[in-house]
C-alpha positions in Angstrom: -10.6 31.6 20.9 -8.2 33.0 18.9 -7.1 32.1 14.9 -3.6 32.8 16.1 -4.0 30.1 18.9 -5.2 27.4 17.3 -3.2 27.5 14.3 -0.6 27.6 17.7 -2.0 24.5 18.7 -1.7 22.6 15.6 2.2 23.3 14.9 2.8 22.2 18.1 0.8 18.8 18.9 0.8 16.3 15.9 -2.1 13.7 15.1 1.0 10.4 17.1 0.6 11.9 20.4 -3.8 11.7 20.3 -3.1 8.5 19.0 -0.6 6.9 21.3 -2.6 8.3 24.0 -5.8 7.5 22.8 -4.5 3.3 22.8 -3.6 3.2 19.5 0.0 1.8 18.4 2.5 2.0 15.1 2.1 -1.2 13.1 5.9 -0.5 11.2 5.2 -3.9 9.3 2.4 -2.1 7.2 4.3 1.8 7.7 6.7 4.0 5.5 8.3 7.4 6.2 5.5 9.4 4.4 2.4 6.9 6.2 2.5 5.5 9.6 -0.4 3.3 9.7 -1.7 2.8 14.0 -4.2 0.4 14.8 -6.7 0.4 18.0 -8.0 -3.4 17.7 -10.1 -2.8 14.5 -9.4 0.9 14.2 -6.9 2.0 11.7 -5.3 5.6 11.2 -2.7 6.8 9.0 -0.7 9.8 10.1 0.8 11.4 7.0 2.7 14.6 6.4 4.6 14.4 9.2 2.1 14.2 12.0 0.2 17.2 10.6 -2.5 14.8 8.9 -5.0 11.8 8.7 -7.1 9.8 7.3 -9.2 6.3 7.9 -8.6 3.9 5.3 -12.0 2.5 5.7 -13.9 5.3 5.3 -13.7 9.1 4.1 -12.5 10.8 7.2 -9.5 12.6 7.1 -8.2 15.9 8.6 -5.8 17.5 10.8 -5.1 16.9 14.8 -8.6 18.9 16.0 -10.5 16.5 13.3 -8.8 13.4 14.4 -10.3 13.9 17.8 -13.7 14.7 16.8 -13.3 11.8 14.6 -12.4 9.2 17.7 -14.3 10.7 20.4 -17.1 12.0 18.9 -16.8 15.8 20.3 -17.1 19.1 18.9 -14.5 21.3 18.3 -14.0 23.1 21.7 -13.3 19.9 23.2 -11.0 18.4 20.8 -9.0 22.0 21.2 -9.3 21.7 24.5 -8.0 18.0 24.4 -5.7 18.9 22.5 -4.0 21.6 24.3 -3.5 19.1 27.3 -1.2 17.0 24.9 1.6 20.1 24.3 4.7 18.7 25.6 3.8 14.9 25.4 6.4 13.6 23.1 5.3 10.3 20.6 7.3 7.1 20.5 8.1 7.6 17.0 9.6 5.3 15.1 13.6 5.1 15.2 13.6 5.8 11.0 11.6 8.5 11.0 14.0 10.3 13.6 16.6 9.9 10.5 17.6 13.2 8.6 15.3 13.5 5.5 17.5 12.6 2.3 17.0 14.6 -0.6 14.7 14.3 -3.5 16.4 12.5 -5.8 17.3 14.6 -9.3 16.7 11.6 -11.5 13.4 11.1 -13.3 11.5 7.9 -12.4 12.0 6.2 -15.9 16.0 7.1 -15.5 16.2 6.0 -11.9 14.3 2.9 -12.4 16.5 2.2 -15.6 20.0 2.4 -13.6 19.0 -0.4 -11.5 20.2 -4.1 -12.1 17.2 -6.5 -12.2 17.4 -9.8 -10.4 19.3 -12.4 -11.4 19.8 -16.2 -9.4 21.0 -15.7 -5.9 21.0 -11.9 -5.8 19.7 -10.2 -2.6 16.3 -9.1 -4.5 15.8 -12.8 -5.4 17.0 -14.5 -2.2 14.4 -12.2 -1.0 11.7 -13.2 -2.8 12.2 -16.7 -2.8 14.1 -17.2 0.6 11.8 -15.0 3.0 8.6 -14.8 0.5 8.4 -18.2 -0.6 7.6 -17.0 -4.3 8.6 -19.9 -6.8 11.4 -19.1 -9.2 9.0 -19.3 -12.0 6.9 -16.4 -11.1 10.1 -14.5 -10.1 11.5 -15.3 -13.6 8.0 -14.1 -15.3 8.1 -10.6 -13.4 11.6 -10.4 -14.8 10.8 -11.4 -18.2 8.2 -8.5 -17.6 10.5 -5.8 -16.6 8.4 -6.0 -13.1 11.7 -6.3 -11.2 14.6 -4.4 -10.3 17.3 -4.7 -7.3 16.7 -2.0 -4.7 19.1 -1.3 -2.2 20.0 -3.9 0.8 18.3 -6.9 -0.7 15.2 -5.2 -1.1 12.8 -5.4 -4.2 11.4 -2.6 -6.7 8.3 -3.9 -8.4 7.1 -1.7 -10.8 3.9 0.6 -11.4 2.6 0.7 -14.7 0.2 3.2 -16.6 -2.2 2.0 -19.7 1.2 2.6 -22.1 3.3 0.3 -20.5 5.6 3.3 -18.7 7.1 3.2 -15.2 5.4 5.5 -13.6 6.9 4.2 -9.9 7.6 1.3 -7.7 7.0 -0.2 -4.7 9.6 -1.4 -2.3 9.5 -4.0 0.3 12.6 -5.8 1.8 13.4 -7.2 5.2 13.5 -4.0 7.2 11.6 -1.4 4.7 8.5 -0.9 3.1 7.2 1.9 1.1 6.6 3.3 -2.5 9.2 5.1 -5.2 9.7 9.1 -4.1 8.6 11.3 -6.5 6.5 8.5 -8.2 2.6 7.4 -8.4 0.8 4.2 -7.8 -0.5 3.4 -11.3 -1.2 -0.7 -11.5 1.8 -3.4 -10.5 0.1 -5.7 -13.8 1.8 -9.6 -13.6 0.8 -11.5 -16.8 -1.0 -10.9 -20.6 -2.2 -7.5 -21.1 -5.0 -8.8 -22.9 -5.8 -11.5 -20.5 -9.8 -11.4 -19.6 -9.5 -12.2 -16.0 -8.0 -9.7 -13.4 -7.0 -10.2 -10.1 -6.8 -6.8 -7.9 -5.1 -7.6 -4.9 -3.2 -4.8 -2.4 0.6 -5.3 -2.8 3.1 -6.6 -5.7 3.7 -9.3 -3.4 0.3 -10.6 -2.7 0.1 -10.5 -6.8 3.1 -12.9 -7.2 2.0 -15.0 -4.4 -1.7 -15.5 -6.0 -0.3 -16.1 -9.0 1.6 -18.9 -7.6 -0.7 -20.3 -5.8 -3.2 -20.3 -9.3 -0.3 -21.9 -11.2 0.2 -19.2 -13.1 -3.2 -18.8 -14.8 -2.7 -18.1 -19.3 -6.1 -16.7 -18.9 -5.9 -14.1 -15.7 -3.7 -10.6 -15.1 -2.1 -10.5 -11.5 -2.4 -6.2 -10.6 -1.8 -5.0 -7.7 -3.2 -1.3 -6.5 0.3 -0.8 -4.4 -2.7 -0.2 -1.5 -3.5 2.8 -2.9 -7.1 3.9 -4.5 -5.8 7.1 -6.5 -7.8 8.4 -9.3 -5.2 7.0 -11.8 -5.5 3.5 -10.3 -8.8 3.7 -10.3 -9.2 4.6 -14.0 -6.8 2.1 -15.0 -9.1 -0.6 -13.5 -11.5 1.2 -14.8 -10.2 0.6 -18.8 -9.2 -2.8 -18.1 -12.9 -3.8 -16.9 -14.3 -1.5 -20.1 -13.3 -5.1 -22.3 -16.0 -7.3 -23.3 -16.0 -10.3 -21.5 -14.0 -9.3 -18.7 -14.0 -11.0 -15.0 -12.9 -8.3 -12.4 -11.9 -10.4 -8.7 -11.5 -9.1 -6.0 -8.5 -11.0 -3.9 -7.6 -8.1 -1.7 -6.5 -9.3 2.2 -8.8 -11.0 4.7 -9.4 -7.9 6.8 -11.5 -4.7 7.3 -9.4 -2.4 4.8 -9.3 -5.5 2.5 -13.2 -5.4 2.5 -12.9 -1.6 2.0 -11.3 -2.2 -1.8 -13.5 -5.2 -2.3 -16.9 -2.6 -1.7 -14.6 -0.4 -4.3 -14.2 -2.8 -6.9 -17.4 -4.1 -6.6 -19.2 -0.6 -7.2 -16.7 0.1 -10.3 -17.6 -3.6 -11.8 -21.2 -2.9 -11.0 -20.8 0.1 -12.9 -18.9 -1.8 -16.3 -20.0 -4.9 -18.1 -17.5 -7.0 -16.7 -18.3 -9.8 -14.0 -17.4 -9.5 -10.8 -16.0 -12.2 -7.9 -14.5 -12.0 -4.2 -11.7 -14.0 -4.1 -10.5 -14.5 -0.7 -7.2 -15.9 1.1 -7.4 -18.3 4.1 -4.7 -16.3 5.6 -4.7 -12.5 5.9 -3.5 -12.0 2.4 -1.8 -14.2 -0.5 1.7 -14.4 0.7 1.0 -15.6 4.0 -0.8 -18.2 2.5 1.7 -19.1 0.2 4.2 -19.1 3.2 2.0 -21.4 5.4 2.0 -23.9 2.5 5.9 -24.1 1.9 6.1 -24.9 5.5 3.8 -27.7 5.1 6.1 -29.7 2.3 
């Protein structure tokens, strides 16, 4: 077996088609251009840079298309080339965005970008939005804003900005009725809802789920609302990291009610375990905070 050939092999079959054939299927809900998250029951993958790449979200495995095989079927590497070879040709159902021409990077820096963007204000699309289709209360919409948390993105989508340890913007991310995703050219830092020097913080997976908590808790003087943007880069991680570092602090856990939401909790707990903070599972009754916050507006 040639170098040549299997460097071949990879160009030309991409991690969709082992997956699609192998039973798994897109879940656009949870997927963006750069991440298209599949799920096989309890199984999860995320295909990244285009098809080219992996990873698990609840564990360490990653790789390229021979690795992904190994990974799912257990087999060595002969037989995941071999598996693979039989998939040239087999084209993926791939979602209709991603067939879209690639847009440009955008020239403007983060800061400027997130800057020339309007926030919210009463009956724009970002907070019909949010209160219309999310069911977050106009107070906690009206906090973010007073917390430059907010900004209009386009088609009645919202921004809800990343933030590092100085308060900067360091990205967003972006949900809406048809898109999902995180700022180009920006990182995931912490989305951080309430005082800076509050001595309880809730951790959950999405700006959203952050607002929605915070609703549901009433808004909570003593607690800090973050969300990780479902990410678990080393920056997040720090960042947790110096907010747990204060005396007296309670870290929770209110990540969502399934498998990758118990993958952070086992992270949080093991950075807690490692600071003198306390440490607490907090968990939704739905799959995550906003879907619990929907299920009771539809109650009243």
């Amino acid at each position: 077996m040639e170098k040549a050939d299997i460097e071949d092999l990879r160009s030309r079959v991409g991690c969709e088609a082992v997956l699609e054939t192998g039973g798994f299927a897109a879940d656009l809900k949870e997927s963006t251009r750069k991440a298209v998250k599949y799920r096989r029951d309890a199984d999860i993958i995320i295909v990244i840079y285009e098809g080219r790449g992996w990873f698990d979200p609840l564990s360490d495995a990653k790789g390229d298309v021979y690795s992904l095989v190994q990974h799912l079927d257990g087999c060595d590497f002969l037989e995941a080339f071999v598996q693979v070879a039989s998939l040239v040709g087999f084209e993926p159902s791939r979602p209709q965005w991603q067939r879209q021409s690639r847009q440009s990077e955008p020239d403007q820096s983060i800061p400027d970008r997130w800057t020339a963007r309007l926030k919210p204000w009463r009956g724009s699309g970002t907070w019909r939005y949010l209160r219309d289709e999310r069911h977050i209360p106009e107070r906690v919409i009206r906090a973010a804003i007073a917390q430059n948390l907010l900004r209009e993105g386009p088609r009645g989508s919202m921004w809800a900005a990343h933030q590092g340890d100085d308060g900067a913007v360091t990205g967003w991310e972006e949900r809406g009725p048809e898109w999902r995703g995180f700022a180009s050219g920006g990182s995931k830092v912490l989305f951080r809802l309430g005082s800076a020097s509050a001595l309880r913080i809730c951790v959950t997976e999405a700006a959203i789920d952050a607002m929605s908590l915070a609703a549901i808790e009433q808004m909570r003087r003593d607690t800090l609302y973050v969300s990780t943007g479902g990410g678990w880069s080393p920056t997040t991680k720090a960042a947790l990291r110096a907010l747990a570092a204060r005396l007296d602090m309670r870290m929770v856990a209110a990540t969502d009610a399934n498998p990758q939401g118990e993958v952070f909790v086992s992270r949080l707990r093991e950075l807690a375990g490692d600071m003198p903070c306390e440490f607490e599972r907090l968990k939704p009754i739905a799959e995550d905070w906003n879907a619990m916050l929907q299920v009771a507006a539809q109650k009243i």
